[in-house]
C-alpha positions as CSV (number, residue, x, y, z in Angstrom):
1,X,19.1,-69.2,-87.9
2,X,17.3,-66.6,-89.8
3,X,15.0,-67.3,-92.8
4,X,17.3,-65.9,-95.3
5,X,20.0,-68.1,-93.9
6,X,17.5,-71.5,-93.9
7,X,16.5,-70.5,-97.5
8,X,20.3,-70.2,-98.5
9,X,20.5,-74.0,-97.3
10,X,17.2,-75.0,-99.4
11,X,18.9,-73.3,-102.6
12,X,22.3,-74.7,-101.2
13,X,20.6,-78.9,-101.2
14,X,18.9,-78.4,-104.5
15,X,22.4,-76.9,-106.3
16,X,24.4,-79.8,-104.7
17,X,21.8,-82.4,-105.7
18,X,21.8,-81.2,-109.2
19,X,24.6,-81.4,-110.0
20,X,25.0,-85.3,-109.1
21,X,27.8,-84.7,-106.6
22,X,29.0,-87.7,-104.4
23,X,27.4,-88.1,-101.3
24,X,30.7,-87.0,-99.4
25,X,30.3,-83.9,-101.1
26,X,26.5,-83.3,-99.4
27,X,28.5,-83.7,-96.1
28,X,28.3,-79.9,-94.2
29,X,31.5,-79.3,-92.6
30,X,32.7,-80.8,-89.3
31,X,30.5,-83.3,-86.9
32,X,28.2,-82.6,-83.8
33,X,29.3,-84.4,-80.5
34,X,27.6,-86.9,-80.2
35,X,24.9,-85.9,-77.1
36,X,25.6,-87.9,-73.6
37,X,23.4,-90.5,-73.0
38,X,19.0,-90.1,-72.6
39,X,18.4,-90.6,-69.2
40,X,16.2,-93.6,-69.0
41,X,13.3,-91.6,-67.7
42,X,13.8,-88.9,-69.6
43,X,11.3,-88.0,-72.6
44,X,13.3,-88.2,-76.5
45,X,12.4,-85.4,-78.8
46,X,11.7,-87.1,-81.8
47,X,10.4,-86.2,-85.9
48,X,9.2,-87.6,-88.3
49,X,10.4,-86.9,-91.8
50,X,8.2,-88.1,-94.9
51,X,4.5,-88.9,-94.0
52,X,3.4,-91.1,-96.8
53,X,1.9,-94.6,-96.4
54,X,4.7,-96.2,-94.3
55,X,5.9,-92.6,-92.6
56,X,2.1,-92.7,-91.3
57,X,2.3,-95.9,-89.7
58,X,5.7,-95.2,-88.1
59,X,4.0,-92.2,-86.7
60,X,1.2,-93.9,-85.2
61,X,3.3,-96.2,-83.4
62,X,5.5,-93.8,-82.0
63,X,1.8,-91.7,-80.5
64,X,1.4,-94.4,-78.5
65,X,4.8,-94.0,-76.2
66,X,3.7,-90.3,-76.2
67,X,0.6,-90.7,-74.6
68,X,1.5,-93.4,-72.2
69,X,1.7,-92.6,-68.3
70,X,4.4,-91.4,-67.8
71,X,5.3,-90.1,-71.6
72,X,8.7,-91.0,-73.3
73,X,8.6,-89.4,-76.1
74,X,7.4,-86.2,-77.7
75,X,7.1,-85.7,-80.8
76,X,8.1,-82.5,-81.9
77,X,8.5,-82.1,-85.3
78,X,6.8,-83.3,-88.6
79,X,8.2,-82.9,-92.3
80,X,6.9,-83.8,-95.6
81,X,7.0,-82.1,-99.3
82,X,3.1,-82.5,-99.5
83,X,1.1,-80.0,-97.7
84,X,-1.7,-82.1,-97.1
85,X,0.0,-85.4,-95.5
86,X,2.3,-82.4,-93.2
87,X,-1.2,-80.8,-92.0
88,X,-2.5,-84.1,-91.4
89,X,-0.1,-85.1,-89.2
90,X,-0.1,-81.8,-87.3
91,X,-3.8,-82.1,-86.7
92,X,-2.4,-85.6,-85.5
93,X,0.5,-84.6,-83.5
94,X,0.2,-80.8,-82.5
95,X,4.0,-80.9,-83.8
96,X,5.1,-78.1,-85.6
97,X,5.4,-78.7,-89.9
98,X,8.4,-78.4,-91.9
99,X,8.5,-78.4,-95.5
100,X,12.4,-79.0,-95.7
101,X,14.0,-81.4,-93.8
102,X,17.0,-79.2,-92.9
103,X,14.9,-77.1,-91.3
104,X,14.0,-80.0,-88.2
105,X,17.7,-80.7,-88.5
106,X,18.8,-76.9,-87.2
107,X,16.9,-77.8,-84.0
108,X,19.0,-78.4,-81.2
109,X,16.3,-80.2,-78.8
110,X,15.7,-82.5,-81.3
111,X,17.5,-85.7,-80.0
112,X,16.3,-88.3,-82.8
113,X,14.4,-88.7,-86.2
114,X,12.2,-91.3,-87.9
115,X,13.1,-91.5,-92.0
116,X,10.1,-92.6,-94.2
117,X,11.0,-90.7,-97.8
118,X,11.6,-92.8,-101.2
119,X,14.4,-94.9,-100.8
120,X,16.6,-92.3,-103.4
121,X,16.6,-89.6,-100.3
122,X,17.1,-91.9,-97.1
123,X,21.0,-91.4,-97.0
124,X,21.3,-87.8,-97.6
125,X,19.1,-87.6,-94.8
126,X,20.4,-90.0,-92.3
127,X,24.1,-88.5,-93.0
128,X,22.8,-85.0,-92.5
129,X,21.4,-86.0,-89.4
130,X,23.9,-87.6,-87.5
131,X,26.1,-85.6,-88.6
132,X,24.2,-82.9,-86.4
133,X,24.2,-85.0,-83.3
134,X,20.7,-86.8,-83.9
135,X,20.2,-90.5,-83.7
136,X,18.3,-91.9,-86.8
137,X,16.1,-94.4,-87.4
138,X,16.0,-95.1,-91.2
139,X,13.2,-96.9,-93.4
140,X,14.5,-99.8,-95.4
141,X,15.8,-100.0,-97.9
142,X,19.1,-98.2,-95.8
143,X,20.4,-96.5,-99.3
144,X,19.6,-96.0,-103.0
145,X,23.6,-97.3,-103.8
146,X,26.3,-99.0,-102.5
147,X,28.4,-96.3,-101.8
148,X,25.4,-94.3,-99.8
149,X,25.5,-97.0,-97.8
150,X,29.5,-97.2,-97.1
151,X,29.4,-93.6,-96.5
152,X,26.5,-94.1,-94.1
153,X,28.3,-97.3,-91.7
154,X,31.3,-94.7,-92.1
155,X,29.2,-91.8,-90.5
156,X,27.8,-93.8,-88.1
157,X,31.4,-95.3,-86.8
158,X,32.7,-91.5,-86.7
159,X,30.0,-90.0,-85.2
160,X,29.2,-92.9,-82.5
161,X,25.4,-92.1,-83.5
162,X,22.3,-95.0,-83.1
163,X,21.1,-96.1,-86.7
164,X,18.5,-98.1,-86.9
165,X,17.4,-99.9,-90.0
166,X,13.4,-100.0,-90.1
167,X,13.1,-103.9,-91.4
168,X,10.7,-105.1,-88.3
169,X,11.0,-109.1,-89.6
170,X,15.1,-108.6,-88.1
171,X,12.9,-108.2,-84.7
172,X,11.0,-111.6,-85.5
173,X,12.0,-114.4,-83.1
174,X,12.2,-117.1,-85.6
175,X,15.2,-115.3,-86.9
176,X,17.2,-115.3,-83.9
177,X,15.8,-119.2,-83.2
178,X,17.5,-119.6,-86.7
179,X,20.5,-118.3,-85.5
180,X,20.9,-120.6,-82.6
181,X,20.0,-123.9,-84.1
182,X,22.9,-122.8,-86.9
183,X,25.3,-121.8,-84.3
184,X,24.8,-124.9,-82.3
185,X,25.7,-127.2,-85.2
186,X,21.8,-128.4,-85.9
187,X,22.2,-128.5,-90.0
188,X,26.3,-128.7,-90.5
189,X,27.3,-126.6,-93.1
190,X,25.2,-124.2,-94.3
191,X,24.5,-125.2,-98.1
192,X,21.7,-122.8,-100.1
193,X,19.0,-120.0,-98.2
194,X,15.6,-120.1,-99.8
195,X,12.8,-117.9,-99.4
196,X,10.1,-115.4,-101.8
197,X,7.9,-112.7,-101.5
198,X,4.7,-112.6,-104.2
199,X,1.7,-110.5,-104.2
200,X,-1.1,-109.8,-106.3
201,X,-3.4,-107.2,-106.2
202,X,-3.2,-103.6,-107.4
203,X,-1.2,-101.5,-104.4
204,X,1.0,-104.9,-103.9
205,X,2.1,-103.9,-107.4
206,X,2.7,-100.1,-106.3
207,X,-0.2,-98.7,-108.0
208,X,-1.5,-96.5,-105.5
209,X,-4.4,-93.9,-105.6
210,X,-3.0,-90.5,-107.4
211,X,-4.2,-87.6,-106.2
212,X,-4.8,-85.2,-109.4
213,X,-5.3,-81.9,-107.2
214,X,-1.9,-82.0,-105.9
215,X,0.8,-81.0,-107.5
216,X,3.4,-78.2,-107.9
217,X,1.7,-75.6,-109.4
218,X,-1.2,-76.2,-106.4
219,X,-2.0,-74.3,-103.3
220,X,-2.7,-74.8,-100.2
221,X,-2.9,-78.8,-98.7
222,X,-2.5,-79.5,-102.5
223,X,0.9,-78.0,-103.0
224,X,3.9,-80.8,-103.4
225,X,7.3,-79.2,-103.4
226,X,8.3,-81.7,-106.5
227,X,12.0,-79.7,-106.7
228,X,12.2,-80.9,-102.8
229,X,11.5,-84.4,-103.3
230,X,13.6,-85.3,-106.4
231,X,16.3,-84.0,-104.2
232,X,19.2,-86.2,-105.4
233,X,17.4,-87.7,-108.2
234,X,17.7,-86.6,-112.1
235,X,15.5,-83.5,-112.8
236,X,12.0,-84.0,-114.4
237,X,8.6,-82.8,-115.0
238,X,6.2,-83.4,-112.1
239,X,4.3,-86.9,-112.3
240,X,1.5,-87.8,-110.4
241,X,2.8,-91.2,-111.3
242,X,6.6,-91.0,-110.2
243,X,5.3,-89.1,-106.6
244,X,2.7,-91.7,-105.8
245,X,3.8,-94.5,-107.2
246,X,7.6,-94.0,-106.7
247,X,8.8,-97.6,-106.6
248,X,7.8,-98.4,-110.0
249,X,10.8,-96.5,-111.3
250,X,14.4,-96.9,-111.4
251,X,15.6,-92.9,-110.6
252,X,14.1,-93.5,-107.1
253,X,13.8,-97.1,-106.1
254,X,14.7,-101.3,-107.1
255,X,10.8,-102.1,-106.7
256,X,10.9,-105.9,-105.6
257,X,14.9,-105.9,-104.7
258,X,14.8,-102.6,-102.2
259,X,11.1,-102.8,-101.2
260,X,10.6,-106.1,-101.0
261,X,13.8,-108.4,-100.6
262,X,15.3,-106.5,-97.7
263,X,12.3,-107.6,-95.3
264,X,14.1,-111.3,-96.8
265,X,18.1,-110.4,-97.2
266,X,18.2,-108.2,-93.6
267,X,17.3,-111.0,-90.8
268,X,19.0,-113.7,-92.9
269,X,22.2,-111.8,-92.6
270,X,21.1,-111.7,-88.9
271,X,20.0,-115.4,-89.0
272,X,23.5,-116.8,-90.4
273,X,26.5,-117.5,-88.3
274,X,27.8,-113.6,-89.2
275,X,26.4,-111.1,-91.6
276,X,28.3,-111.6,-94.7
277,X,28.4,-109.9,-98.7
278,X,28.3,-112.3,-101.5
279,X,31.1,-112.3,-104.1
280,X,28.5,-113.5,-107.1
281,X,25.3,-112.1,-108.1
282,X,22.9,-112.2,-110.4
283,X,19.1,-110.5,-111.0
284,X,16.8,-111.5,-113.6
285,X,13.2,-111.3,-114.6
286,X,11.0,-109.1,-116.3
287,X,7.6,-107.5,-116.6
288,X,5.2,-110.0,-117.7
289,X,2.1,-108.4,-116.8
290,X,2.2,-104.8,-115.5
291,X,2.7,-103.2,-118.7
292,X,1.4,-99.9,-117.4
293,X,4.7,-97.6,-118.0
294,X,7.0,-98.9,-115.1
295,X,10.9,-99.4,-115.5
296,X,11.5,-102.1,-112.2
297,X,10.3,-105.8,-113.5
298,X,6.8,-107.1,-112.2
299,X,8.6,-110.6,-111.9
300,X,12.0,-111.1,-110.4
301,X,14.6,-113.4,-108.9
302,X,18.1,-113.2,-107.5
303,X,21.1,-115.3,-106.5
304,X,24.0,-114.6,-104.3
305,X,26.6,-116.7,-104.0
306,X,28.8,-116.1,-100.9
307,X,32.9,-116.3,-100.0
308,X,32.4,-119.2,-97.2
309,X,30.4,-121.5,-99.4
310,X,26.9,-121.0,-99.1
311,X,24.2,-119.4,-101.8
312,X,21.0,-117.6,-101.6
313,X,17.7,-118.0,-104.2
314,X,14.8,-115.4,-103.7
315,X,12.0,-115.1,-106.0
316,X,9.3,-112.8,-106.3
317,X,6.2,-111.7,-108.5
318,X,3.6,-109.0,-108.3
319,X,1.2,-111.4,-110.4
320,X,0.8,-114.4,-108.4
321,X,1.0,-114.5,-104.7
322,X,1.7,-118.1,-104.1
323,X,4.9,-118.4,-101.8
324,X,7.8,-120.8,-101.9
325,X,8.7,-122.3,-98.1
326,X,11.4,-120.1,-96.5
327,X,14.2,-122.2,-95.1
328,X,17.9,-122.2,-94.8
329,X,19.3,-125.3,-95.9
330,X,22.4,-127.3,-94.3
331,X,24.0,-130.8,-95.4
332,X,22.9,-132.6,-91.8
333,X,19.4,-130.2,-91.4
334,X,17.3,-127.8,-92.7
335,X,16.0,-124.3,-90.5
336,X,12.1,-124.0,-91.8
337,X,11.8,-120.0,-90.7
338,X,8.8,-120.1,-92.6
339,X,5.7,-122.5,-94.7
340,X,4.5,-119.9,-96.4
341,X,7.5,-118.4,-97.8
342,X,6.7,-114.8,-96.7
343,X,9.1,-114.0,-94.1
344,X,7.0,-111.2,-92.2
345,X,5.3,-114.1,-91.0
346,X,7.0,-115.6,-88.4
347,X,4.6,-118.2,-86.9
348,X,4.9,-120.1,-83.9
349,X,8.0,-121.8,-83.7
350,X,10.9,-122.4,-85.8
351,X,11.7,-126.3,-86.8
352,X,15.0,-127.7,-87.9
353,X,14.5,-131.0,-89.8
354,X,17.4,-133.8,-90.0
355,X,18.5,-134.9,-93.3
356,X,18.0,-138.3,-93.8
357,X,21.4,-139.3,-94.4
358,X,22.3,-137.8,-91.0
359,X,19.0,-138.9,-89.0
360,X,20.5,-141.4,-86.3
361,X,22.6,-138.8,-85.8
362,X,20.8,-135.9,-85.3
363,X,18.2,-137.9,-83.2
364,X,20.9,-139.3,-81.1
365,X,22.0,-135.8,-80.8
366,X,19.0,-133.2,-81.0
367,X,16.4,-136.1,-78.9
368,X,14.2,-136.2,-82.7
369,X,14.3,-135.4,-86.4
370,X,12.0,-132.6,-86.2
371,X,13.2,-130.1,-83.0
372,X,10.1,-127.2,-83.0
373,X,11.6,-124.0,-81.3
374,X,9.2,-121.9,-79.8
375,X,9.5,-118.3,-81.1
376,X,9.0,-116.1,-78.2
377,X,7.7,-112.5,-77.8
378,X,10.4,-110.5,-78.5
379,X,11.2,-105.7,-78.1
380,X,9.2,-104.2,-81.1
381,X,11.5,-103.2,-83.8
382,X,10.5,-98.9,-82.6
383,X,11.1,-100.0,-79.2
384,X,14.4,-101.2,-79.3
385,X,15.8,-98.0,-81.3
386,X,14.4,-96.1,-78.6
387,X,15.8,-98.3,-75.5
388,X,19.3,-98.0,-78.1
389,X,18.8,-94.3,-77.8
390,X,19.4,-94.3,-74.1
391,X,21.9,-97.2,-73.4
392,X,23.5,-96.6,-76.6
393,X,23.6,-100.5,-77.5
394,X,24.0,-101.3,-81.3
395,X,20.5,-101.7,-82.0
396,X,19.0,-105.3,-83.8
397,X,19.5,-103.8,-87.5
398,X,22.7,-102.0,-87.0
399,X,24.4,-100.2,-90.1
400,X,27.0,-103.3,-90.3
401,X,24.5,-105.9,-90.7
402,X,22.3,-103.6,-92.7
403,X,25.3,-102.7,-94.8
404,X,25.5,-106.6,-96.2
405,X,21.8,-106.8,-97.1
406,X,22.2,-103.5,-99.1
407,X,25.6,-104.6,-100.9
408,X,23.6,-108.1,-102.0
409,X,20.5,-105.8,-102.9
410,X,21.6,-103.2,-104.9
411,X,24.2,-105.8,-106.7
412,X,21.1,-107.7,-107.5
413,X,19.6,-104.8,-109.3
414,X,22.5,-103.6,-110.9
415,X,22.6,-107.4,-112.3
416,X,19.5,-106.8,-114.1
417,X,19.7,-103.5,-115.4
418,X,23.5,-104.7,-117.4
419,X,22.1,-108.1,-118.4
420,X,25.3,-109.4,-116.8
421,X,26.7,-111.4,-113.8
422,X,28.5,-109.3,-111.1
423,X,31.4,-109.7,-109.5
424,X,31.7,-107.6,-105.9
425,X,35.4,-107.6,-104.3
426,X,34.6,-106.2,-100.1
427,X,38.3,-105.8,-99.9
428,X,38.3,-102.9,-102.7
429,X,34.2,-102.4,-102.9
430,X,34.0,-102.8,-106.4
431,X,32.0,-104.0,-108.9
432,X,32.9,-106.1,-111.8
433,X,31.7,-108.8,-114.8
434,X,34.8,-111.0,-114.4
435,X,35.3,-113.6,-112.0
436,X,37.8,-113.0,-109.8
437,X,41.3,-114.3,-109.8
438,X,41.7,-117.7,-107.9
């Protein structure tokens, strides 16, 4: 492709972004084949698309298959909007740099690529990217809106293409201990999940360092292509603020709901009996300390309650990092996936606990009140997209099961910005403030 032609598609993104067209619209033309499967031995050309804080650490980890005897991966590619972070990871890599995503896209021998942007570019991305044959593996949150993400398990489905959703707690063995002591029967029906996520210190709340040499109107490492990264996203001035501290603002992320509850909302869908979408939800809170210009609350809790009977409580502040136990309560049992409420850590083992109404039982049953489940070493989260990659399995956080933490997510912040109760019907995927119909 020549440069007039790549600079045509540059022009061609920023037009189509502008104008707020539906994410169908950003679709270009007809799909790639999907590629035959990696041979197992074979090396996967991979790169990696936005280098900030959590593009960096995906990067690292990916080094490592790279220089391991023999290699499986080469990375051959490396792509962000900020000169400095894209040298960076050149000097890192020895991967050629791309400014514009497209651009790694156009590359044929390019057979997979690791998403790290702000949440309000991941499924522009992703879509663009299988729909030229490559295999993606996306940072959570999986979309900015609901329909990103039905367009997304749509792609996937149609273009028969390996998604991976980057939540590493879905890889966590206490969730998949959680599972079996559910689908055995341990805790009966499955009554209320419970679980938080606090912090509190200054980058917990998103206020990262700002670089004030970079910019748009900089050279050299300093330059940010701002027009690049709002992408999608309404068209404003440049702010240090916005760029660096993205998730503080609405245009671009749903702060505790996207950054923080997936890690909660993605393995519990994995931990149930079946991944599942509420049909009630509700998001509330506020900003109670943080009064330093964001728009996403500093405080924050929501509720889901779901078509077979069972609800969900999470709670979360950026001012008090004191957790809540994470368990998943049933009327005979209760799973305790966590003591410290903080999902990411998984601990040991995984302990069901009988109700007291239903102890004979359970230790007639079970052999005690308390069963402890070792949680055993389980494929890294990277690892298993890559294994996917060349077996073509549906990975551990497939688009499906992704798809129902992102429905109860977004739903969530949608609750808070109206003020109101929400009302989601799957059949019809929409959204409303009255109850449905018995």
């Amino acid at each position: 492709m020549s440069e007039e032609q790549k600079e045509m598609n540059r022009r061609d993104f920023v037009k189509t972004a502008s104008t707020g067209a539906t994410i169908g619209a950003l679709s270009l033309g007809g799909f790639h084949p999907a590629a035959a499967k990696t041979e197992a031995n074979s090396r996967i050309n991979v790169a990696h698309i936005g280098i900030g804080i959590r593009g960096r650490t995906i990067l690292d980890h990916i080094l490592t298959h790279e220089t391991r005897t023999p290699p499986t991966v080469d990375i051959v590619g490396v792509c962000d909007v900020y000169a400095k972070r894209r040298n960076e990871a050149v000097e890192k890599t020895g991967a050629k740099p791309y400014e514009y995503y497209g651009d790694i896209l156009d590359r044929p021998d390019v057979d997979a690529v690791f998403v790290a942007t702000p949440d309000h570019t991941h499924a522009q991305i992703a879509l663009e990217a299988m729909r030229k044959g490559k295999d993606v593996y996306l940072e959570k949150p999986m979309t900015h809106t609901i329909a990103e993400a039905l367009e997304l398990r749509k792609t996937v489905h149609e273009t028969g293409r390996v998604l991976q959703v980057g939540s590493q707690t879905t890889s966590n063995d206490n969730w998949h201990r959680a599972h079996e002591a559910i689908v055995k029967g341990m805790i009966g029906e499955m009554i209320m999940s419970q679980g938080s996520y606090h912090r509190n210190y200054e980058t917990g709340a998103w206020n990262y360092d700002i670089d004030e040499n970079a910019g748009p109107d900089k050279s050299g490492d300093d330059h940010i292509n701002w027009e690049l990264w709002l992408g999608p996203a309404p068209k404003v001035e440049y702010s240090g603020e916005r760029y660096f501290r993205f998730r503080k603002f609405w245009d671009y992320s749903g702060g505790i709901a996207t950054d923080l509850f997936f890690h909660v909302m993605a393995p519990l869908n994995i931990a149930w009996i079946e991944p599942q979408i509420p049909y009630k939800i509700t998001g509330t809170g506020g900003i109670f300390v943080h009064h330093d210009g964001r728009e996403v609350p500093d405080t924050y809790t929501m509720t889901a309650v779901y078509p077979k009977g069972h609800m969900l409580v999470l709670s979360s502040t950026m001012a008090n990092d004191h957790h809540i136990q994470g368990t998943i309560r049933g009327h005979e049992g209760t799973v305790v996936i966590t003591d410290s409420g903080k999902f990411e850590d998984s601990g040991n083992q995984t302990r069901v606990i009988a109700q007291k109404l239903f102890k004979d039982e359970f230790v007639k049953k079970w052999g005690n009140d308390v069963i402890e489940m070792p949680n055993q070493e389980r494929e890294g989260h990277m690892d298993n997209f890559l294994r996917c990659m060349r077996t073509r399995e549906k990975p551990v956080l497939d688009v499906d099961t992704a798809l129902c933490a992102q429905v109860a997510i977004t739903l969530g912040v949608e609750s808070y910005q109206r003020g109101k109760v929400l009302y989601y019907d799957e059949k019809t995927d929409t959204i409303s403030e009255t109850p449905p119909v018995a």
